[in-house]
N, C-alpha and C positions, 0 to 999 in steps of 0.2 A: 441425505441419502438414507436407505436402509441402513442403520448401523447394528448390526449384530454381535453383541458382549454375550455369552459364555450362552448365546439361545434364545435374549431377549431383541425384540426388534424392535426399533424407534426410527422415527420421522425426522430428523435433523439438515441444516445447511450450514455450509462452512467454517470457519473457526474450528479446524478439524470434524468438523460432520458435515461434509460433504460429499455428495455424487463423482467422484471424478470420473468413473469409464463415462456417465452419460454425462457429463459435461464436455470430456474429453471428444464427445460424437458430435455433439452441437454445437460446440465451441467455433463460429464463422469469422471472429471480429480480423479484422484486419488491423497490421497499423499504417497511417499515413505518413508516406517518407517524405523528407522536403531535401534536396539537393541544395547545390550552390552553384545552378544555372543561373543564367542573366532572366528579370522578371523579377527578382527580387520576394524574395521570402524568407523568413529564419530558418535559415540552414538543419537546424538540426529541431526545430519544431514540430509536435504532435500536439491532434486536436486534443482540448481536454474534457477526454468523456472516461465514464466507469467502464470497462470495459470488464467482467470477469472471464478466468482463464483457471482449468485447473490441471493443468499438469504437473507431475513431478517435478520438483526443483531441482533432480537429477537432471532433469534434461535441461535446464537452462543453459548449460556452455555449449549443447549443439542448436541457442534457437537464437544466438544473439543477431541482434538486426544491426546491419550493416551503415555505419552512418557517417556523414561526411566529417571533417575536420570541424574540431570546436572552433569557435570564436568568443573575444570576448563582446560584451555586451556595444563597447564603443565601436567596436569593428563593426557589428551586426550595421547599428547604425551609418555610420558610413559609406554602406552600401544602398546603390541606388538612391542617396543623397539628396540629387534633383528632381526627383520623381516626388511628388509635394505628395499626393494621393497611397502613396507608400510611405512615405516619413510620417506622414499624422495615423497610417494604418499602424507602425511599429511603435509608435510612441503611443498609442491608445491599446496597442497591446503590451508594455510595458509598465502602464499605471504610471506610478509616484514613484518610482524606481529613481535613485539619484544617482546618475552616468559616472558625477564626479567621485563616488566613492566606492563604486565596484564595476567601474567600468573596463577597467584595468585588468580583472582576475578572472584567471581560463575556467577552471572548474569549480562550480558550485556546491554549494555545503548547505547540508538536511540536517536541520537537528527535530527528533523527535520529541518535543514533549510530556505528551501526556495518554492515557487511554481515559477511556469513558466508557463505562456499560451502562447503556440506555434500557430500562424495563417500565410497558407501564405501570402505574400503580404507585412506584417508590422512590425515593431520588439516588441520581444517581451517583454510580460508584468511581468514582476519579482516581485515577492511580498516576502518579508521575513515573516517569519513566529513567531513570539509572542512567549514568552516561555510560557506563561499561556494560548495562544490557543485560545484567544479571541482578533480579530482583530475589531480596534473602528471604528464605522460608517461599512459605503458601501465597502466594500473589493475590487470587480472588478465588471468591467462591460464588457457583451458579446453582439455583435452585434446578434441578432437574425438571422438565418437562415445561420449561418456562423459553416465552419469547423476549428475544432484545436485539439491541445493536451496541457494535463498536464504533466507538468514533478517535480519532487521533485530529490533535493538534501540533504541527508542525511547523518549523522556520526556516524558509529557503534565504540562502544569503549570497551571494558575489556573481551568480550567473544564473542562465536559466536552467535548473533539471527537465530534462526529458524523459516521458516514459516513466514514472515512478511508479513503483508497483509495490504491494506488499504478497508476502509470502508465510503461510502457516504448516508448520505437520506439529501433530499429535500423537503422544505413543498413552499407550496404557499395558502397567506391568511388562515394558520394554517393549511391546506391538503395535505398531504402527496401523491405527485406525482411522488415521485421514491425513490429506495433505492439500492444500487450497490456494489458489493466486487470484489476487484484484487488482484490479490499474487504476491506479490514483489516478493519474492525469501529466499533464505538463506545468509547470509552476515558475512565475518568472521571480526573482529575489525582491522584497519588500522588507520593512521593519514589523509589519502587522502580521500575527500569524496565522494561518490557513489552520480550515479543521473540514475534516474527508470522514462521513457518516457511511459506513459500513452495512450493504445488506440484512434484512432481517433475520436472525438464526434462531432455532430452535434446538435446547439441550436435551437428550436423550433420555427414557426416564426408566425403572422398573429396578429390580436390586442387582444387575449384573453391571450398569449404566452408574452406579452412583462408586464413587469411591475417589483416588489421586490420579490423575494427568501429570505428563510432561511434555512440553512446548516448546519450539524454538518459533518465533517470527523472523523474518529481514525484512528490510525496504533498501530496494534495488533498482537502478537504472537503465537505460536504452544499454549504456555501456555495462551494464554487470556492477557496474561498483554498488557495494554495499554501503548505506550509509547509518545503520545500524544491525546487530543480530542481536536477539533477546531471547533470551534462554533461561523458563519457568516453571513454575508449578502451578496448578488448581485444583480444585473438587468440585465433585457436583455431589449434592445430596440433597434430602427431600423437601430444606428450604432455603431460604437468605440467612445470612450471615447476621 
């Protein structure tokens, strides 16, 4: 977006410097619902693509999508049984998923990992991520006027998530200068962990741009559930750390 600090204007995307009115105008993505009519498909299944979205996160509890009853993983299967061309369809969309040990559990569990700032040039910056979501002091710092990407590694466990999205605002000096959503995708449970690369952003530069942030992310669900909130600090100033 245009981000405008105290007169300075810079060129930024998401991760708090984002467009929202004009994404909020061209934002078209749809998502694809699957029922639990006969035909056989995962009920509560969406395709998994990036989809970006940026509206307020206020507005999430009037946009939730309406979605059929969970199943667990062994139910899914179950269904339409005889239909050979659907069972090797669900079982090649389930991988290495072993039935026997989470076949059994209704809702699924995200654990987030790790972050990554990706820049070229330098290696990158790996931060683990807290189970309670609160990282102490200054978390990272971005060189101003510099491109990167986030990336997150994650671990789905006992069922499939649907819909997982991540969510960012950013305040500066208590003002609220951006606020961003991206759609992970859908993820079925494995032992191996998934990692979802993040848009290219650019950090804002000039001396009104450089100084402390504060952060909350979530990664949230078709159903709303939050499966973490992280709540931060950063800097941008006029190099790397």
């Amino acid at each position: 977006m245009s981000l405008t600090i105290g007169g300075v204007v810079s060129n930024s995307e998401k991760m708090g410097f984002d467009d929202n009115v004009k994404s909020n105008e061209e934002d078209t993505s749809k998502v694809e619902e699957s029922g639990d009519e006969e035909g056989g498909t995962l009920s509560r299944y969406m395709s998994e693509s990036s989809v970006a979205a940026t509206e307020d996160e206020d507005d999430d509890d009037d946009r939730k999508i309406e979605l059929g009853p969970q199943c667990t993983l062994k139910e899914q299967l179950e269904k339409d049984k005889d239909d050979e061309s659907l069972r090797r369809w669900k079982e090649q969309l389930l991988g290495s998923v072993d039935i026997n040990a989470v076949g059994e559990t209704l809702e699924p569990e995200v654990k987030i990992l790790s972050l990554a700032i990706k820049a070229a040039g330098r290696p990158d910056i790996v931060l683990p991520v807290p189970e309670d979501g609160n990282p102490k002091g200054l978390w990272f710092t971005l060189k101003e006027g510099s491109r990167y990407r986030l990336m997150f590694t994650f671990q789905v466990n006992h069922n499939i998530v649907s819909g997982l999205k991540y969510t960012n605002t950013v305040w500066k000096t208590g003002i609220k200068v951006d606020s961003c959503k991206e759609m992970i995708g859908t993820f079925s449970p494995q032992t191996e962990t998934y990692a979802h690369e993040m848009p290219e952003e650019t950090t804002p530069s000039g001396l009104f741009a450089r100084g402390a942030y504060t952060a909350k992310s979530k990664f949230v669900d078709d159903d709303n559930k939050c499966y973490l909130e992280i709540n931060y600090t950063f800097d941008i100033r006029k190099d790397w750390l």
